[in-house]
MARKEFI-108213 format. One line per 8 residues: number of its first residue (from 1); for each residue x, y, z of N, C-alpha, C. Coordinates in steps of 0.02 Angstrom, whole numbers, plus 50000, padded with zeros to 5 digits. Layout:
N
NUM = X:Y:Z:X:Y:Z:X:Y:Z ~ ...
This chain:
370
1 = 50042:49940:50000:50000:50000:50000:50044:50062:50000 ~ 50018:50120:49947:50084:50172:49956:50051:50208:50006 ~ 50087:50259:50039:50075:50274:50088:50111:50374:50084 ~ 50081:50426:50084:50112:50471:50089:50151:50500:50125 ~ 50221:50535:50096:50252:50558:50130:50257:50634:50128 ~ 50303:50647:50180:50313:50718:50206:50383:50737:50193 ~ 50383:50783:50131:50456:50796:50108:50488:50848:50173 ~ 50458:50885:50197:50476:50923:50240:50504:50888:50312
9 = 50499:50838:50327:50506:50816:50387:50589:50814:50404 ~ 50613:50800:50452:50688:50797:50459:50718:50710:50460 ~ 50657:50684:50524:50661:50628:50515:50598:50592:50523 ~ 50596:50521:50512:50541:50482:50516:50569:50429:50547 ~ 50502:50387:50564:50498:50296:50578:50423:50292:50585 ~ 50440:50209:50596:50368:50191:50614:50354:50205:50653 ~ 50288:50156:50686:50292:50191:50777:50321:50124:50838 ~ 50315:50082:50779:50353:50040:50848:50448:50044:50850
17 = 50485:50069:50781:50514:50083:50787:50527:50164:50835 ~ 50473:50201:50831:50468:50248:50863:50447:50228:50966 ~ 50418:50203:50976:50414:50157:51038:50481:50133:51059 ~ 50509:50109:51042:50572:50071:51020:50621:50115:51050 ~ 50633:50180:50997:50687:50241:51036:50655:50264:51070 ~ 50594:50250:51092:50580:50302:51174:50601:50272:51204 ~ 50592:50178:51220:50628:50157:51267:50685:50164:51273 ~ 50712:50168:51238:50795:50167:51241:50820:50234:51251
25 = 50784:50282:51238:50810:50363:51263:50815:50404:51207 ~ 50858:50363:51138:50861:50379:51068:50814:50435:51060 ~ 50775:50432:51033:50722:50466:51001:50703:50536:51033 ~ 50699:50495:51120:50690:50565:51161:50718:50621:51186 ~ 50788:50577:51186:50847:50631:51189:50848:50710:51232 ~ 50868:50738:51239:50860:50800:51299:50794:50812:51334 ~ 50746:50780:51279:50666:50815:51296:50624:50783:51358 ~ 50675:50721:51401:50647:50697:51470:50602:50609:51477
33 = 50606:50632:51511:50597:50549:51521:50511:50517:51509 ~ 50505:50469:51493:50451:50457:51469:50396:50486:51529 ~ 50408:50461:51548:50336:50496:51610:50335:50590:51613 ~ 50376:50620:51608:50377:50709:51605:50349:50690:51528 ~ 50361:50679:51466:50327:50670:51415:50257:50676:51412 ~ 50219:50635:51458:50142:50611:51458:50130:50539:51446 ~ 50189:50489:51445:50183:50436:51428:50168:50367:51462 ~ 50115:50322:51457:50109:50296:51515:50144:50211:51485
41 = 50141:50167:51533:50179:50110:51527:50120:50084:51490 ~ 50075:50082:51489:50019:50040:51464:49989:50060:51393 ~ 50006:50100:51365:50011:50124:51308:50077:50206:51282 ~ 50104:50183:51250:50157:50238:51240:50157:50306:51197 ~ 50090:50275:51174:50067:50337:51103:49997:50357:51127 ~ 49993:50373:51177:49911:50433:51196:49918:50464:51209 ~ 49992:50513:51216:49990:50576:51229:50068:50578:51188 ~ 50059:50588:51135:50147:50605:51090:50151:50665:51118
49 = 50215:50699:51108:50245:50741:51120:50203:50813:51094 ~ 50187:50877:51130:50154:50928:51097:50231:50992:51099 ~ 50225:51018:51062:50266:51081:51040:50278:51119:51090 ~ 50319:51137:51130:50323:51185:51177:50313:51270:51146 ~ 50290:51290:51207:50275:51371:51176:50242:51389:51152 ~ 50180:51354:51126:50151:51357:51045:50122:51435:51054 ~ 50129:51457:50999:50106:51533:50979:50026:51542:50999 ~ 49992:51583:50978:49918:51577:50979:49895:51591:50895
57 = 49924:51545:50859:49928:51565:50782:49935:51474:50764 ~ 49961:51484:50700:49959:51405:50658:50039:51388:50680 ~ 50067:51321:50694:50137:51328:50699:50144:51234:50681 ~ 50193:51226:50683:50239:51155:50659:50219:51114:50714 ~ 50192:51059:50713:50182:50997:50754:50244:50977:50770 ~ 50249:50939:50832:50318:50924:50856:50310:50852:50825 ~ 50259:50807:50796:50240:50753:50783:50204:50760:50729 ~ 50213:50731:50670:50161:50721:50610:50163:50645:50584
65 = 50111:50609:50586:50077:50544:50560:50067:50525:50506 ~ 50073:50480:50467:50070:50458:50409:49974:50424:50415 ~ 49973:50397:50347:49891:50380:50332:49894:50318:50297 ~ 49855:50245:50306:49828:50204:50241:49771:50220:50219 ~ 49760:50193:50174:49698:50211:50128:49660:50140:50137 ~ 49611:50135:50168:49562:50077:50163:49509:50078:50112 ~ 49505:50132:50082:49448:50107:50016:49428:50178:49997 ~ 49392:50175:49934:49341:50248:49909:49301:50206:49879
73 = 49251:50249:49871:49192:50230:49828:49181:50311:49810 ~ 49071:50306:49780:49051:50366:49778:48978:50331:49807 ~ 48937:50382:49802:48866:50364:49822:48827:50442:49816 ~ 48795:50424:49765:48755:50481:49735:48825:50542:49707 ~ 48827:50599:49711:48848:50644:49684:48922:50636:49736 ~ 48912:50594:49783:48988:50625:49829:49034:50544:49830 ~ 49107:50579:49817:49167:50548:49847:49180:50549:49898 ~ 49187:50485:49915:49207:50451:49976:49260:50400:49998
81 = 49319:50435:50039:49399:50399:50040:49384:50373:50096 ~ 49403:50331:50144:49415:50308:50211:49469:50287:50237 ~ 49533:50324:50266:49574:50310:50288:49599:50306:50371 ~ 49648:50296:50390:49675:50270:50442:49734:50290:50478 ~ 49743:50314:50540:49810:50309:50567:49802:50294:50650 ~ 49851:50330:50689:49860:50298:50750:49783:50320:50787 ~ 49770:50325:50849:49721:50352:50870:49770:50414:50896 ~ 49742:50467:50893:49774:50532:50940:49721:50583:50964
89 = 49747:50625:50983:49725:50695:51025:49678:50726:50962 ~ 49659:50788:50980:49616:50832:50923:49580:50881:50989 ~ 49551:50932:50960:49538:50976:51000:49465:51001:50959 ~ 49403:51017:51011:49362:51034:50958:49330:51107:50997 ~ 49294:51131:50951:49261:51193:50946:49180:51200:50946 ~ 49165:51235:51027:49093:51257:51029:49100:51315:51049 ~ 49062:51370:50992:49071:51420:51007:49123:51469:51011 ~ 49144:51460:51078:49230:51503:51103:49255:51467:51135
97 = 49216:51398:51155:49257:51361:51189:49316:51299:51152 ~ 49361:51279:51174:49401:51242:51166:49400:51161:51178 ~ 49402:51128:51174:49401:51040:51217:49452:51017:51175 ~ 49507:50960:51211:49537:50934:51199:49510:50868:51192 ~ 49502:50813:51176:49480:50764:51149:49538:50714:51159 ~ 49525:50672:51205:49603:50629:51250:49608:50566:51189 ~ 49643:50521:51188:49637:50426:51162:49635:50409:51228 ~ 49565:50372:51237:49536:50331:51295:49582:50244:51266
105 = 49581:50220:51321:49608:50154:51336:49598:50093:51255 ~ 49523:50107:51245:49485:50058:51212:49500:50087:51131 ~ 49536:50148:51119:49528:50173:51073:49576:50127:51002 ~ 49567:50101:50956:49602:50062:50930:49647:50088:50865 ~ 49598:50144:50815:49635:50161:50772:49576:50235:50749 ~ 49623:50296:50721:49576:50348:50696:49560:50356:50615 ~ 49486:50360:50627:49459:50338:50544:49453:50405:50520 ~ 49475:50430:50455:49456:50481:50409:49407:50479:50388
113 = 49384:50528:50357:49344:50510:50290:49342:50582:50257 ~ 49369:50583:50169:49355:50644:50145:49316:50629:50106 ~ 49281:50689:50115:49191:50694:50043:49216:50739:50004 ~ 49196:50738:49948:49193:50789:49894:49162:50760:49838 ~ 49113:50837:49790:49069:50798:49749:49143:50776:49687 ~ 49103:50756:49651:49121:50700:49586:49112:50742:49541 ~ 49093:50784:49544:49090:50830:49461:49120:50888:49450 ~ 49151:50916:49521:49184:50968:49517:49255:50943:49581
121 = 49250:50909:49612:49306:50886:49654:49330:50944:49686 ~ 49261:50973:49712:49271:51005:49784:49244:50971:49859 ~ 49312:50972:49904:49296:50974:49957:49211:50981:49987 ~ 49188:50966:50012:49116:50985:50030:49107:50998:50119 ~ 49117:51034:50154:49108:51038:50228:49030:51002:50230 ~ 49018:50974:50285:48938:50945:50280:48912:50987:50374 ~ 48871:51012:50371:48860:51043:50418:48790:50992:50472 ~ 48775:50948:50444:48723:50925:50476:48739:50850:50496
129 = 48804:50840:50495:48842:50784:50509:48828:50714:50451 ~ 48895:50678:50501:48911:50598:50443:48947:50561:50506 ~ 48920:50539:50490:48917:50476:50558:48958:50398:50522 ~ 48995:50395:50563:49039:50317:50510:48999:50260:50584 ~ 48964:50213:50555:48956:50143:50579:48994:50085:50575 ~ 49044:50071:50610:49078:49980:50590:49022:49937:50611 ~ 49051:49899:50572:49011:49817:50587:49059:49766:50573 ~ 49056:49715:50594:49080:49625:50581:49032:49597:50565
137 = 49046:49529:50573:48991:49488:50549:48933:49468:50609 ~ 48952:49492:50666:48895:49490:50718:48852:49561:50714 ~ 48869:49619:50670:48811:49672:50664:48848:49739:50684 ~ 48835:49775:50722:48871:49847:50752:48920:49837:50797 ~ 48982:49846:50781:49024:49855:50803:49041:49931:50855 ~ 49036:49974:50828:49024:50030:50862:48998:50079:50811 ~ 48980:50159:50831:48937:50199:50782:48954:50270:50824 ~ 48993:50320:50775:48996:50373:50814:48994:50419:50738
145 = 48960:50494:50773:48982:50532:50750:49053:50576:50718 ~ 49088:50581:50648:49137:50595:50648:49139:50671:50644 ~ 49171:50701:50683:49182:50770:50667:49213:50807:50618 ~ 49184:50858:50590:49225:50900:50524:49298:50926:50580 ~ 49358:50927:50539:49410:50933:50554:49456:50962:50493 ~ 49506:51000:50515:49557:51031:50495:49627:50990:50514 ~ 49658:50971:50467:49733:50959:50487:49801:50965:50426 ~ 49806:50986:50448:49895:51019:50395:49903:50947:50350
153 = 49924:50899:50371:49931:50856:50327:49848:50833:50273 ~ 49799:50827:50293:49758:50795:50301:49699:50852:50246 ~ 49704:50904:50269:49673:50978:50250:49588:50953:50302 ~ 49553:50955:50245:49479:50952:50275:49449:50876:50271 ~ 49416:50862:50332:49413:50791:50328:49358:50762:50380 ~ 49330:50719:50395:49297:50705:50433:49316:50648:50482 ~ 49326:50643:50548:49393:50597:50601:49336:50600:50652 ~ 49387:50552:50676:49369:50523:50787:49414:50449:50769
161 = 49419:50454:50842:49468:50411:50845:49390:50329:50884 ~ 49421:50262:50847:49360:50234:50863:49385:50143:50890 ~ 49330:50114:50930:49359:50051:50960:49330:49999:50934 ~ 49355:49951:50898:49356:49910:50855:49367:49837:50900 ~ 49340:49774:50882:49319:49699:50918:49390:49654:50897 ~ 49451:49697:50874:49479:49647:50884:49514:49643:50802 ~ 49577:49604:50786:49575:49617:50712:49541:49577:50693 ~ 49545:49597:50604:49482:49549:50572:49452:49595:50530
169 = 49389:49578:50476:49380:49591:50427:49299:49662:50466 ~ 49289:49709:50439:49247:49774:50455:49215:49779:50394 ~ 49162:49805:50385:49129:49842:50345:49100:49913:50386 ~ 49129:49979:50352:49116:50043:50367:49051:50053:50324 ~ 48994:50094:50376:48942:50127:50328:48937:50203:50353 ~ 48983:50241:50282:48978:50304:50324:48923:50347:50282 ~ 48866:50362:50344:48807:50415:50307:48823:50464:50331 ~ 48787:50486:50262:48818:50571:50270:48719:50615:50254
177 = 48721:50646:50303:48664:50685:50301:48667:50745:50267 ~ 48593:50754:50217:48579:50810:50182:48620:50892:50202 ~ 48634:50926:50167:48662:50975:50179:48611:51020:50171 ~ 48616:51074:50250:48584:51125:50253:48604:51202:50221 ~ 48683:51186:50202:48693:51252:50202:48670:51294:50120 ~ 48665:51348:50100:48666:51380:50043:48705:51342:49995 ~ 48642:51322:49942:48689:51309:49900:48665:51330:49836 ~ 48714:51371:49778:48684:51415:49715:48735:51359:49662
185 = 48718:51371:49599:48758:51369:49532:48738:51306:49529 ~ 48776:51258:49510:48782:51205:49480:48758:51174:49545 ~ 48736:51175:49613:48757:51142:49668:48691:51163:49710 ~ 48638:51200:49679:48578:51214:49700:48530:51151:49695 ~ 48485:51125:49735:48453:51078:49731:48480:51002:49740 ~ 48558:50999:49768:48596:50944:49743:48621:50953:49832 ~ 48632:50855:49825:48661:50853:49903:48587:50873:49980 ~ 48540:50862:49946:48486:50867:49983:48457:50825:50022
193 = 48488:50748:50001:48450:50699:50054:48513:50665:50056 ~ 48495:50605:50107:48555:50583:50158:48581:50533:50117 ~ 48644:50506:50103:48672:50456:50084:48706:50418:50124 ~ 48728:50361:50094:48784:50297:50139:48815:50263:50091 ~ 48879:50274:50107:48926:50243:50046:48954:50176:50108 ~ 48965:50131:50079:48993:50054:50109:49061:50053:50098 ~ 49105:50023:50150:49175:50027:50111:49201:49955:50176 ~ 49208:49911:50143:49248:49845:50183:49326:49867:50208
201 = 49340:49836:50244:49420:49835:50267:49414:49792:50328 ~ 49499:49798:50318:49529:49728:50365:49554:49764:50404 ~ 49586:49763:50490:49610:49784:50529:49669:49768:50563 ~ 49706:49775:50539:49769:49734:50572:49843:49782:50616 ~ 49840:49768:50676:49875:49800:50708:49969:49827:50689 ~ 49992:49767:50623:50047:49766:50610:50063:49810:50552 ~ 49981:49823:50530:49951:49894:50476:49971:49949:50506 ~ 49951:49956:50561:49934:50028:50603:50008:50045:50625
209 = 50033:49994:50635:50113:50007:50682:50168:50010:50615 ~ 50169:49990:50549:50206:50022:50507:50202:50073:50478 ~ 50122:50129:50506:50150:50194:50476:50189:50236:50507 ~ 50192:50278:50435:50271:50335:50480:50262:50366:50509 ~ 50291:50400:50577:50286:50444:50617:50348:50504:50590 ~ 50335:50562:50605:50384:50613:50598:50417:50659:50625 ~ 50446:50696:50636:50475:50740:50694:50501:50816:50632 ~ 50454:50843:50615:50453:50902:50584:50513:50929:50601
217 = 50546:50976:50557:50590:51020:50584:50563:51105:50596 ~ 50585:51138:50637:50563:51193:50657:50504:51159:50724 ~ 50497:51125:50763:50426:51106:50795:50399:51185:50848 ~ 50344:51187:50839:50314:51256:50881:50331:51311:50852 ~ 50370:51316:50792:50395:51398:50761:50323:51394:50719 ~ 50283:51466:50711:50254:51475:50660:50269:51433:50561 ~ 50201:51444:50564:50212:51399:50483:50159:51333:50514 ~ 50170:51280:50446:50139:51229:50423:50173:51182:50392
225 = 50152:51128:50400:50204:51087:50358:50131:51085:50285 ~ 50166:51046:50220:50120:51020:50189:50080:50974:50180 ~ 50025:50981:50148:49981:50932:50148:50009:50866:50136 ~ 49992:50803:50135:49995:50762:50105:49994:50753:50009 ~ 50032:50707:49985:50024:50709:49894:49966:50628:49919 ~ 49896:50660:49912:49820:50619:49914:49824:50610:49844 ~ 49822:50549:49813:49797:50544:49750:49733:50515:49739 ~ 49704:50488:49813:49628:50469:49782:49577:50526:49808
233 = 49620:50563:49835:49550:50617:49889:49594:50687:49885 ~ 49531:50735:49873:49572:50789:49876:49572:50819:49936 ~ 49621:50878:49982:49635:50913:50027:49577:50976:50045 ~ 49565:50979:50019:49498:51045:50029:49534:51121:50020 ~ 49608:51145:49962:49613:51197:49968:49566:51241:49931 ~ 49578:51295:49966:49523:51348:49922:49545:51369:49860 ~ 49515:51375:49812:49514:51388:49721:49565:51461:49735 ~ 49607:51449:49679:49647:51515:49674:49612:51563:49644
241 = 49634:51626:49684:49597:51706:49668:49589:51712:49605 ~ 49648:51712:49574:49644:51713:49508:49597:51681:49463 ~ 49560:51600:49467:49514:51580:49444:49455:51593:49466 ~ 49445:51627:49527:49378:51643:49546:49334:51701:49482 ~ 49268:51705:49497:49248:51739:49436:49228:51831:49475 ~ 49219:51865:49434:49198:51938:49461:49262:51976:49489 ~ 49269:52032:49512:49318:52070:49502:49331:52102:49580 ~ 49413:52081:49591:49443:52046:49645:49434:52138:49671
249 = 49420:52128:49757:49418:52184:49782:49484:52201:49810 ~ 49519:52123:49839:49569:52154:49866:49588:52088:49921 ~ 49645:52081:49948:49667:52003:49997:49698:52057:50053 ~ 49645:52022:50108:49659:52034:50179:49671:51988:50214 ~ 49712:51981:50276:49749:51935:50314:49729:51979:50387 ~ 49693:51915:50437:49691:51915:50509:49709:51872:50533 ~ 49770:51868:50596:49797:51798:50611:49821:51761:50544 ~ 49786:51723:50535:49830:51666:50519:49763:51645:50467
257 = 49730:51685:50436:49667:51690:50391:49679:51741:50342 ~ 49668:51707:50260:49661:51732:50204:49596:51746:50190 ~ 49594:51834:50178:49516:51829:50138:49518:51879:50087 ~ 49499:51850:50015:49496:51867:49960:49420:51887:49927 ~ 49409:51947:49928:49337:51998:49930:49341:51987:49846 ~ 49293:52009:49825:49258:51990:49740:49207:52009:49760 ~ 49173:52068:49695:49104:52061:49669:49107:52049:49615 ~ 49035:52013:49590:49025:51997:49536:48975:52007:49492
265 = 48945:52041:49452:48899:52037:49418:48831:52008:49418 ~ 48784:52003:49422:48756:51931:49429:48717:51906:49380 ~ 48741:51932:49317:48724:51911:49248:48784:51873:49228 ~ 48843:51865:49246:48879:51811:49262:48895:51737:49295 ~ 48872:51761:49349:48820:51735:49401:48801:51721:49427 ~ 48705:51698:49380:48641:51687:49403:48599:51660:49453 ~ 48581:51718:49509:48547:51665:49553:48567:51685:49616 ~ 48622:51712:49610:48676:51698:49700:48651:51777:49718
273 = 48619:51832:49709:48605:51869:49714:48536:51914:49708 ~ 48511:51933:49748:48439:51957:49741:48441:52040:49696 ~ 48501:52053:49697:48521:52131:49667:48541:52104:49601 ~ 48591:52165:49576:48625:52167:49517:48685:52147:49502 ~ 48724:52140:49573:48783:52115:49579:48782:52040:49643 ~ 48823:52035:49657:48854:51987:49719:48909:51979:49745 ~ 48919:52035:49804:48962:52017:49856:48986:51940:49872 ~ 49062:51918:49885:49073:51863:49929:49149:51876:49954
281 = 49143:51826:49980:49206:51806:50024:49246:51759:50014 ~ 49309:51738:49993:49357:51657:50009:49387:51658:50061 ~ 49380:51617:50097:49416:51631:50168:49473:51562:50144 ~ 49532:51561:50190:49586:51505:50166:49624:51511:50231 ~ 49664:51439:50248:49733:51479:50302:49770:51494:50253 ~ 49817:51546:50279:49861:51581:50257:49937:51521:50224 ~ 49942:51472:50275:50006:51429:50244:49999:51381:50177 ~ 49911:51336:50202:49913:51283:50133:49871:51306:50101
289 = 49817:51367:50109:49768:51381:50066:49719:51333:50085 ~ 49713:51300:50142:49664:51261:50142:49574:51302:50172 ~ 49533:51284:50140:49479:51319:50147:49452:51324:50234 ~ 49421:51383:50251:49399:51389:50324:49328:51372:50322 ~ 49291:51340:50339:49228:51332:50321:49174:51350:50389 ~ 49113:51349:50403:49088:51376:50488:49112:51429:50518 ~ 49128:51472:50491:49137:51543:50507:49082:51597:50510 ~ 49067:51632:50551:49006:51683:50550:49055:51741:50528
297 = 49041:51778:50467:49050:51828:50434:49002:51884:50428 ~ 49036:51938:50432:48982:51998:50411:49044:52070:50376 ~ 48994:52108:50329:49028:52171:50296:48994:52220:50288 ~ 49045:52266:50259:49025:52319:50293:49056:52368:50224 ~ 49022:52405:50170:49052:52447:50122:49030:52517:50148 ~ 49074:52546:50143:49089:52609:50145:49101:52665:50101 ~ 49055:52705:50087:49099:52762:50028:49103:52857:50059 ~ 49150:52877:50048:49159:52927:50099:49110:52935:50160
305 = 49121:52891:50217:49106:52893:50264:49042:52881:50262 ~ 49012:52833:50221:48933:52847:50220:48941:52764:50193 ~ 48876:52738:50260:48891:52645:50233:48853:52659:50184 ~ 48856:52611:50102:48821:52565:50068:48802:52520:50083 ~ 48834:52461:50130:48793:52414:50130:48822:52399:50206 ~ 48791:52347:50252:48793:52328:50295:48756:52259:50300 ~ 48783:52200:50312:48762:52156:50316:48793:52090:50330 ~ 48759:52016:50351:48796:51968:50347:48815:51926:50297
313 = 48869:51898:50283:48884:51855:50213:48876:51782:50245 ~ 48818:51747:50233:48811:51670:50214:48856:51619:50185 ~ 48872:51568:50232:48876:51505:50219:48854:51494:50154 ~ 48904:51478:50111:48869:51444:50025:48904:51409:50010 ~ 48871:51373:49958:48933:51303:49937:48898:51337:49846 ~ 48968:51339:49804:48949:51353:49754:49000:51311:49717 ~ 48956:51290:49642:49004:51247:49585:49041:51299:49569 ~ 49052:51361:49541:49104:51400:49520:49136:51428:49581
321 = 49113:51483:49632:49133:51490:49668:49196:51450:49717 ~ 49166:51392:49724:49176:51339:49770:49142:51397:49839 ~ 49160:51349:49893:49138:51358:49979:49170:51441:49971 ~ 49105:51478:50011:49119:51554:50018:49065:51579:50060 ~ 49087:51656:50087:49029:51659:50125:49004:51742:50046 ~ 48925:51737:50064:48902:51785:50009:48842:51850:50041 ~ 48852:51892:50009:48796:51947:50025:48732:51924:49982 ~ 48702:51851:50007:48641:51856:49947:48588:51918:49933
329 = 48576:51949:49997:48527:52019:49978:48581:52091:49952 ~ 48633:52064:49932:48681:52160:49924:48653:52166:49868 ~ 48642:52218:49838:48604:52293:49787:48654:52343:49786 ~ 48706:52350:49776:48738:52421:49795:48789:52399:49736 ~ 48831:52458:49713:48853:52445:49643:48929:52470:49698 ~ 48988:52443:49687:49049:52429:49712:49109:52489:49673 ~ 49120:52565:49697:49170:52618:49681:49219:52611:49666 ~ 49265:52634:49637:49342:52646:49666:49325:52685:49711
337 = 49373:52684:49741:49398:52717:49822:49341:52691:49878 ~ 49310:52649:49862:49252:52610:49931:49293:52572:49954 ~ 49281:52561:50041:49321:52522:50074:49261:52481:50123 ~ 49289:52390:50084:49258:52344:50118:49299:52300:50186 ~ 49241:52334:50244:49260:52288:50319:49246:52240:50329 ~ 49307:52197:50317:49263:52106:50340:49270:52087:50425 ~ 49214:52071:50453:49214:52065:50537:49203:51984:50543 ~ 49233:51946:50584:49224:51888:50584:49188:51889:50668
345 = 49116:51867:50665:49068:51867:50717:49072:51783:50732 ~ 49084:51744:50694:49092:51677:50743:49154:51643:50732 ~ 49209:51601:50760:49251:51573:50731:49241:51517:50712 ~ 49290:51486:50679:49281:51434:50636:49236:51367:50679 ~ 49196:51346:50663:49169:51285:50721:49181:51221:50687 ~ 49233:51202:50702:49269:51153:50646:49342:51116:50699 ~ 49334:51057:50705:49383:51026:50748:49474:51043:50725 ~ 49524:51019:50750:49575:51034:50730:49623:50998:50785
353 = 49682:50968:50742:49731:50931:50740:49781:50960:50779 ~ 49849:50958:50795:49909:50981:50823:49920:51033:50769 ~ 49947:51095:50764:49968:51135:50740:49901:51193:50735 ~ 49835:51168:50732:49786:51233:50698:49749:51244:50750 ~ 49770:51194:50826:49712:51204:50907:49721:51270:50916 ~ 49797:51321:50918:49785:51373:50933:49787:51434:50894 ~ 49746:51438:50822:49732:51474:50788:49676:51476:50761 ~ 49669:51541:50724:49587:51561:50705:49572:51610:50751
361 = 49592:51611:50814:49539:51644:50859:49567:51740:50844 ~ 49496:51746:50901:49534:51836:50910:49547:51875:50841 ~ 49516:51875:50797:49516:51899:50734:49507:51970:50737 ~ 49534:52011:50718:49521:52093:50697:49475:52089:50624 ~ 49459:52145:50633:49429:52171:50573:49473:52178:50521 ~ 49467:52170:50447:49497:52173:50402:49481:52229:50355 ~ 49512:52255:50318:49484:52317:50264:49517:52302:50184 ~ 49475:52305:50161:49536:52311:50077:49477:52387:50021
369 = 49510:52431:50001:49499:52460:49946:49493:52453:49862 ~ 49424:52457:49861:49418:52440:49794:49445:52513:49735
């Protein structure tokens, strides 16, 4: 099975070769003894090593994981990958709050899954959840909700880490429920009722323990490492500015967030707008371009001191566009010299991996001149 790698890394191993130099000191070298680590005798990998210092921004994992690929299919309009690595940590998002998300005892291995439709091979965030079910041949194995997630290697994806009867042969049924959010262009009316794509696999512990583990260089300095080279699933980055359609207002940066303003015509288009034109938004991180999706947005145009418009930009999933947030009610025709304020009113509500737990937040207002 090929297995992706990380050109950026300094060094690698597996993990029992990685187990291996913890016992022996190798691996851990100045950074202390297994127990100051987080490491317990009864399992050695539920708490890997975290980055000292970490910024309150995007920064380098002191640890990055490799992936197998257990299967794809499609089912109705969406692609569906299902992959695999160790069980680990993750941190999730309600609201403003934070949770860290531990590997409990029973936890055996963490399942992916990336969606994206089939006709345009975009990423798709699903906001109303997708739930992965195992089974054996005695029926349910276990059944959890997987959370939308962010991770540097991984980009956008759907994870939890889950406990499995033992090795031996699984069948995954991951449904994925209708999508609530806005959707215009090619992508209106589509993705409306619930699907379940099937995907078999085998489980084998000597699977899980030959992927690579890594030890980034730079660990805790600002930055990102890169994505993974996915050749059956794509990463979820956001469409370059340059191919987007309508006429670019201008690229603003908060934290550790790209946002690229456009109006567009809407005889270009059709549909995404109740006026004459249409305001939107691309939001991206700043290192892989990977798309921000669950963000509460709002703007704000200005022309000598006198608003034009004021309002919130919507959640949309668009075939040209791709994922953006939009002014579906803006009416106001876009100046030179107008200056658009982008305010970010919710943060991203979207889980996240080692490197992206302490970024996003605390956002300023942004401005760009048209």
């Amino acid at each position: 099975m090929e297995r992706p790698r990380n050109p950026s890394s300094r060094s690698s191993t597996t993990r029992r070769a990685f187990l291996g130099g913890v016992a022996a000191g190798g691996v851990v070298g100045t950074a202390g003894c297994l127990q100051a680590l987080g490491f317990q005798r009864e399992s050695a990998w539920r708490d890997p090593p975290l980055a000292a210092d970490r910024p309150d921004a995007v920064y380098v994992p002191a640890v990055t994981e490799g992936m197998g690929m257990y299967g794809r299919t499609t089912t109705g309009r969406y692609g569906v990958a299902l992959t695999y690595s160790y069980p680990h940590r993750f941190w999730t998002l309600t609201g403003s709050e934070t949770s860290k998300t531990v590997v409990e005892a029973d936890d055996d291995v963490h399942l992916m899954v990336s969606l994206w439709d089939t006709e345009t091979e975009q990423v798709l965030p699903v906001d109303s959840g997708l739930t992965i079910e195992i089974r054996d041949e005695g029926g349910i194995v276990t059944q959890e909700v997987a959370y939308p997630m962010l991770s540097q290697q991984m980009g956008l994806h759907y994870g939890d880490n889950y406990a499995l009867a033992g090795e031996g042969a699984y069948e995954a049924r991951i449904h994925v429920g209708g999508i609530s959010t806005r959707r215009t262009g090619g992508f209106e009316g589509a993705f409306e009722s619930p699907e379940t794509a099937t995907i078999p696999f085998e489980f084998h512990a000597d699977d899980l323990s030959a992927i690579e583990i890594s030890e980034p260089d730079g660990a805790g300095e600002r930055g990102a490492v890169p994505p993974m080279e996915m050749h059956d699933a794509p990463v979820g980055r956001a469409p370059d500015a340059a191919s987007l359609p309508g006429r670019h207002l201008g690229r603003a940066t908060s934290g550790d967030v790209v946002f690229e303003a456009f109006v567009v015509d809407n005889e270009e288009v059709p549909g995404r707008s109740e006026g004459e034109s249409y305001l939107y938004v691309s939001a991206r991180t700043a290192h892989n371009g990977i798309l921000l999706p669950m963000m509460g947005l709002a703007a704000t145009l200005t022309r000598e001191n006198e608003t034009v418009f004021d309002g919130r930009l919507t959640s949309t999933l668009d075939s040209e566009i791709g994922y953006h947030y939009g002014a579906a009610g803006f009416d106001a025709d876009v100046r030179a010299g107008d200056e658009l304020t982008i305010s970010v009113t919710t943060w991203s509500q979207i889980a996240r991996h080692d490197g992206y737990e302490t970024a996003f937040f605390a956002l300023d207002d942004v401005s760009v001149r048209a």
